[in-house]
N, C-alpha and C positions, 0 to 999 in steps of 0.2 A: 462640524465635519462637512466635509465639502461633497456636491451630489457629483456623481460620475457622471460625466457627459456619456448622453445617449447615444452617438455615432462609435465613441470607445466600447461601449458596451457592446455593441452588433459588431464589430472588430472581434472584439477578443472572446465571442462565442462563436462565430468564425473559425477562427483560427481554434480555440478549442475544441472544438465537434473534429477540424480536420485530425489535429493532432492525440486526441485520445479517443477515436473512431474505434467498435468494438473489432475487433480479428474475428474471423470464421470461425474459431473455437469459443469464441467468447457467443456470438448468435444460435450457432449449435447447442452453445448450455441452455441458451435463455430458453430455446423454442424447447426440450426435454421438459423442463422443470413448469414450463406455461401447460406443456403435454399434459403431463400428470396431476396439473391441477386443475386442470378442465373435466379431466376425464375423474376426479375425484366427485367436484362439484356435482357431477350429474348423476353420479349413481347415489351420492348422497342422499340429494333432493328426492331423488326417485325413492329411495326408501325411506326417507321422511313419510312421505305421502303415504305409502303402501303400509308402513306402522300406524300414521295416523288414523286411519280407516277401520283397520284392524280394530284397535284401541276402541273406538268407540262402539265395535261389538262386545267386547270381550273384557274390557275395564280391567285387564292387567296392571299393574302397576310398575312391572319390570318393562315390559312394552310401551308405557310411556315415557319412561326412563330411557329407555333407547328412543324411542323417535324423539327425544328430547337432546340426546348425544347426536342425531345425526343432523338433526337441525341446528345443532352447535357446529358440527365437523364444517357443515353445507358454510354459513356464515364465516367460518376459520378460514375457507379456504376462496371465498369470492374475497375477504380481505387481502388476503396472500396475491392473488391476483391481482388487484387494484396496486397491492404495493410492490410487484415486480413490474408493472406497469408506468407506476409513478417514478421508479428506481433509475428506468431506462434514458431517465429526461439528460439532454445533456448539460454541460455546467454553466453558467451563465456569470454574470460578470459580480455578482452577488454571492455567489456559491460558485466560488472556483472549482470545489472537488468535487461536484456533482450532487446527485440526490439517492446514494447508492443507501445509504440509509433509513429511507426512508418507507422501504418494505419492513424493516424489523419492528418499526412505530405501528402498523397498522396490524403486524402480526401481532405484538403483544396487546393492542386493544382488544383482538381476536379472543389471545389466550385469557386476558380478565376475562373476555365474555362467559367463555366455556365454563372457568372456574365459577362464576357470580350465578350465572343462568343453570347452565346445563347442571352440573356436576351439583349446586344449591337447588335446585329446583327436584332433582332426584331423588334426592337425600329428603326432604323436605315432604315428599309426597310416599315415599317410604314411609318412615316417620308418624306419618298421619294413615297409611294401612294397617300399621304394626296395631295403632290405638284403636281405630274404627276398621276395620277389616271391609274391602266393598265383599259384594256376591259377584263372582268371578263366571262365567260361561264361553263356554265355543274357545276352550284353551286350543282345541286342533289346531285354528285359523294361525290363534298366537305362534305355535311351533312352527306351520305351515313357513307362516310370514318372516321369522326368526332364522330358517333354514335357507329360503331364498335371499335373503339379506346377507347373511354371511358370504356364499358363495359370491354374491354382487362384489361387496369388502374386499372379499380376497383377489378378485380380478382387479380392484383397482389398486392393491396391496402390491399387484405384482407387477403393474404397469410403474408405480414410483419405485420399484427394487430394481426393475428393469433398468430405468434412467439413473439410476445409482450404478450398478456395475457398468454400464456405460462411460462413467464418469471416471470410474476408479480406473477401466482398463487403458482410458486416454492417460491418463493420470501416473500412470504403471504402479498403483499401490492398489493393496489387497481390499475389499468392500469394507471391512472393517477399520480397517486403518483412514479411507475415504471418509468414510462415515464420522468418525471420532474425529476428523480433520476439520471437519464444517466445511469443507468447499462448496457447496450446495447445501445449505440449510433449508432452501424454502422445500426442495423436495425431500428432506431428511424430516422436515414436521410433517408433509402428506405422510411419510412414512408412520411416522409416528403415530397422530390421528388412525390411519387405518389400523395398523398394528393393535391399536386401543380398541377401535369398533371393532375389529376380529373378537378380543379379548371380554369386550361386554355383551357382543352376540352371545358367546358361550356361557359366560353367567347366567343370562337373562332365559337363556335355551334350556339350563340344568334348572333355573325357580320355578320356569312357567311347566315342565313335566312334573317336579315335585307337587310343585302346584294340583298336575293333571292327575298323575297318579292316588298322589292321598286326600286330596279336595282340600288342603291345610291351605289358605292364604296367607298365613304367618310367610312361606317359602318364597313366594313372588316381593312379599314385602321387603323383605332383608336381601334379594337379588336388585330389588330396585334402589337399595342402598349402598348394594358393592357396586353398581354401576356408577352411581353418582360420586363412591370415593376416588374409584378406577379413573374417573371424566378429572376429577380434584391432581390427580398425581400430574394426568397427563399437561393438563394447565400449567402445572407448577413448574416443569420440566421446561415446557416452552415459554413461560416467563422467565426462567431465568436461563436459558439460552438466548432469546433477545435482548435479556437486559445486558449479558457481556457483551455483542455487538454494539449496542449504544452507549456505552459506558467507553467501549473504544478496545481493541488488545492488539500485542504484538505480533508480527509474523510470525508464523510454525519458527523454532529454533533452529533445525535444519537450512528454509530458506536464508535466517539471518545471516548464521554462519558460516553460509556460503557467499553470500555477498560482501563480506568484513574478509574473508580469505582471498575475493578477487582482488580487493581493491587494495591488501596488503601486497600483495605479489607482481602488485604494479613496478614495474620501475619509476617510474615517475613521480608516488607515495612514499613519504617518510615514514608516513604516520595518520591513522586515523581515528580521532577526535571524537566523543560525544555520539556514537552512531544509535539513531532511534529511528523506528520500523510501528506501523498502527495499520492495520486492515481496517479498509473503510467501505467494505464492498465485499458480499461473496467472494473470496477469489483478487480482489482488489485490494492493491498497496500505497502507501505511503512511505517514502525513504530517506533519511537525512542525517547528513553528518558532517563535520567537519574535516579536513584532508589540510595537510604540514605534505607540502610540495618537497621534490630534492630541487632545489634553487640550482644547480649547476647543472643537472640534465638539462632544468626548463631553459636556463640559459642558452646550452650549447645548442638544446633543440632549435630555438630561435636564429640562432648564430649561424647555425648549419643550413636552415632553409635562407637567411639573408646571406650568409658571404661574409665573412670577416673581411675582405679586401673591401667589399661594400660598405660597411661600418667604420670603417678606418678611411672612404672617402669621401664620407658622412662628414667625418669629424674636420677633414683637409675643406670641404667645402663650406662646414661652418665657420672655420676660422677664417676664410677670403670674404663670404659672406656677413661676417659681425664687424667686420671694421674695416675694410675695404683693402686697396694697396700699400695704407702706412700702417700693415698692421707688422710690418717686418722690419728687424734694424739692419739699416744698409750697411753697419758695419761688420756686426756679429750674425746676420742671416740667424736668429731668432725669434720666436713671437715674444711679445711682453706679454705679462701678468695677466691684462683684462683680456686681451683676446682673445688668452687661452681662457679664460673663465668662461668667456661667452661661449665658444667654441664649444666647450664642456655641456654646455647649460644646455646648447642646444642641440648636440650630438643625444645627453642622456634623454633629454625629454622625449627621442623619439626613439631611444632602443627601452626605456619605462614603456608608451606606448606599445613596441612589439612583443614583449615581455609579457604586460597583460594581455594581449589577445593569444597568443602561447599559451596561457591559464587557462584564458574561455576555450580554446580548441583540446585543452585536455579534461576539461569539465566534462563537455557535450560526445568524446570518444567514451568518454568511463558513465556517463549516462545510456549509450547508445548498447555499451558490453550491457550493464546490470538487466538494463532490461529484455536483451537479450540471455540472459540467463534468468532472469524471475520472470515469465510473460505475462502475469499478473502485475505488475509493477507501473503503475500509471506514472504514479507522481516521485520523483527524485529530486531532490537538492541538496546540492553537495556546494560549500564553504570555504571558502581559502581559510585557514588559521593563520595568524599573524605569526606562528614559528618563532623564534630566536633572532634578535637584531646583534647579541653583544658576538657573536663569532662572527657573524660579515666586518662590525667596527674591526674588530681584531685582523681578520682579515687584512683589508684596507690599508691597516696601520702596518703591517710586516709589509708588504707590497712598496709602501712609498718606504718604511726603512731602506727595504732592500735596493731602491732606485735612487736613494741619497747615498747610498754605501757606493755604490756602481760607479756614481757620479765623483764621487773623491778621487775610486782610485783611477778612473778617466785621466783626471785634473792631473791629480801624482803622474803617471805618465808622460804627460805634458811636459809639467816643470824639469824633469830629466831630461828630456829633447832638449830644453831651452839653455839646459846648464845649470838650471838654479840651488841645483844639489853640490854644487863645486864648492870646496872650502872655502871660505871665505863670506860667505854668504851675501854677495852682492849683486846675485840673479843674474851677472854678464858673463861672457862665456870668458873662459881662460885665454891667455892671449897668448897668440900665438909664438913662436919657436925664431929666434933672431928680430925679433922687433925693437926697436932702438926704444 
């Protein structure tokens, strides 16, 4: 396999950064969804810490089961960061479509993490309360610390819910509908994530009173096992929400449908072929198909921007051109055979040439509509189909019939002028009236 020359390479990243440069809506997402994982990040870590402290007065077991989820969350969402970060890169001459994928890689090492560490590690230390029970003290701090944490959670619960209705109202669909859309996945898993530490605050909040109230540490144990199954789901979820994005899927039905109706309602489409659609990017398409031209629109389109009187003196100047001044019989002011071949040959070779550039220029208009109607739609290629050859033949063949037909009874005509129909059939004309 042969290496790309490195001046093509720096060309055609070039020219790709200019031509799939993000839109204002598209920077807008990015900085939201960067928003709320920053602002995830730090209240996380922050209550990592403020549980771990705790913890080592109070040897809760549901409290290290939470500071163990939040130091999962913290980690989940500094990946998430890296790989919107990474995503951003533009495409290079190696990876034409970008690196829009490559935030879901780093989420799902994320989500194994949570599932292996967090959510394992809970369960595990549960587990081992249930059998060996510690001696539990100063649960106050634990609730204390339980009750500022959640509050933390839910303010940054609200700042990714925030950026979600945001999302959905540019979008003109309801949060729900947004949401089950995946248009924004990275901030749909802060969501998530939080949604979760809201949900194992509250466990963790009802074992560690149980706890307080009847002095039972059975209650902290079995809270620090609902956490860790709670941590198990949420993992599972966001594995396999990143694994359809890298496995690859089709545009929403909707968008497709809408794009296979433009491009039906073309005049200029007969027919469209094979059409396949792959999101490769939050928000980010892929689109291809084949298209069966109407050959006599494309034609006429052509025709109509050159001038038929232009064409036909195309064809007058090919034939002076292929063969010079004897290319006429000085008797019959005819061309011969070859000159009209030539003629021909090189008249079509250059209405072939405008023909196809006719094709390219309705390619790049019906590229320019789609993606103006999808604004997620990076990449498009669209296919000439070879179509049907036996009706042009057919065609062709009635056309010269009809020009041999034409031609006879030309000729017939003729012969009556000259007489040749007179009785007798000796093609002279009658003769005339007293001729000795």
């Amino acid at each position: 396999m042969a290496v790309p020359d490195r001046k093509d390479e720096k060309n055609y990243t070039r020219t790709t950064e200019a031509a799939r440069k993000p839109s204002a809506k598209d920077l807008a997402k990015q900085k939201r969804e960067l928003r709320a994982v920053n602002v995830a990040v730090g209240v996380n870590f922050a209550i990592f810490l403020a549980k771990v402290a705790t913890w080592g007065f109070t040897r809760s077991g549901a409290l290290l089961a939470e500071a163990l989820h939040s130091l999962a969350d913290c980690v989940n969402q500094l990946l998430l960061r890296a790989g919107v970060n990474q995503s951003r890169r533009p495409a290079t001459f190696q990876h034409p479509y970008g690196f829009h994928r490559e935030k879901y890689i780093y989420a799902l090492m994320s989500a194994v993490g949570v599932f292996c560490l967090g959510a394992g590690a809970s369960v595990v230390h549960g587990i081992q309360s249930l059998l060996d029970p510690p001696a539990l003290e100063h649960m106050g701090y634990s609730l204390a610390v339980l009750g500022i944490s959640a509050f933390a959670e839910m303010c940054s619960l609200n700042v990714a819910l925030g950026a979600l209705r945001t999302g959905a109202k540019i979008e003109g669909q309801s949060l729900y509908k947004y949401l089950m859309s995946s248009n924004d996945p990275t901030t749909a898993a802060v969501l998530a994530e939080d949604a979760g530490a809201v949900a194992g605050l509250g466990i963790a909040g009802v074992a560690s009173y149980m706890t307080y109230v009847t002095g039972d540490p059975v209650y902290d144990a079995v809270g620090s096992i609902a956490v860790g199954c709670l941590m198990g789901a949420v993992a599972v979820m966001l594995i396999r929400n990143n694994k359809k994005f890298l496995i690859g899927q089709a545009m929403r039905p909707e968008q497709h449908d809408a794009i296979i109706k433009h491009l039906k309602s073309d005049k200029m489409v007969l027919a469209v072929i094979d059409p396949k659609s792959e999101e490769i990017g939050d928000g980010v398409y892929r689109f291809k198909a084949e298209i069966q031209w109407s050959g006599d629109r494309v034609v006429n389109k052509y025709l109509g921007s050159l001038g038929r009187e232009s064409l036909y003196g195309q064809i007058r100047n090919a034939a002076c051109t292929s063969t010079g001044s004897n290319s006429t019989s000085p008797t019959t002011g005819t061309v011969d055979d070859e000159t009209l071949r030539n003629a021909m040959d090189l008249a079509m070779m250059e209405f072939g040439r405008g023909v196809i550039r006719t094709v390219g220029e309705e390619i790049d208009r019906l590229e320019c509509e789609l993606r103006e109607l999808c604004p997620g739609l990076y990449y498009v290629d669209l296919e000439t189909d070879k179509g049907r050859t036996d009706k042009i033949s057919g065609n062709l063949e009635c056309i010269i019939n009809a020009e041999e037909v034409q031609r006879k009874d030309v000729m017939g005509v003729d012969e009556l002028d000259s007489g040749e129909s007179f009785p007798g059939g000796s093609g002279r004309a009658a003769p005339a009236a007293g001729a000795a």
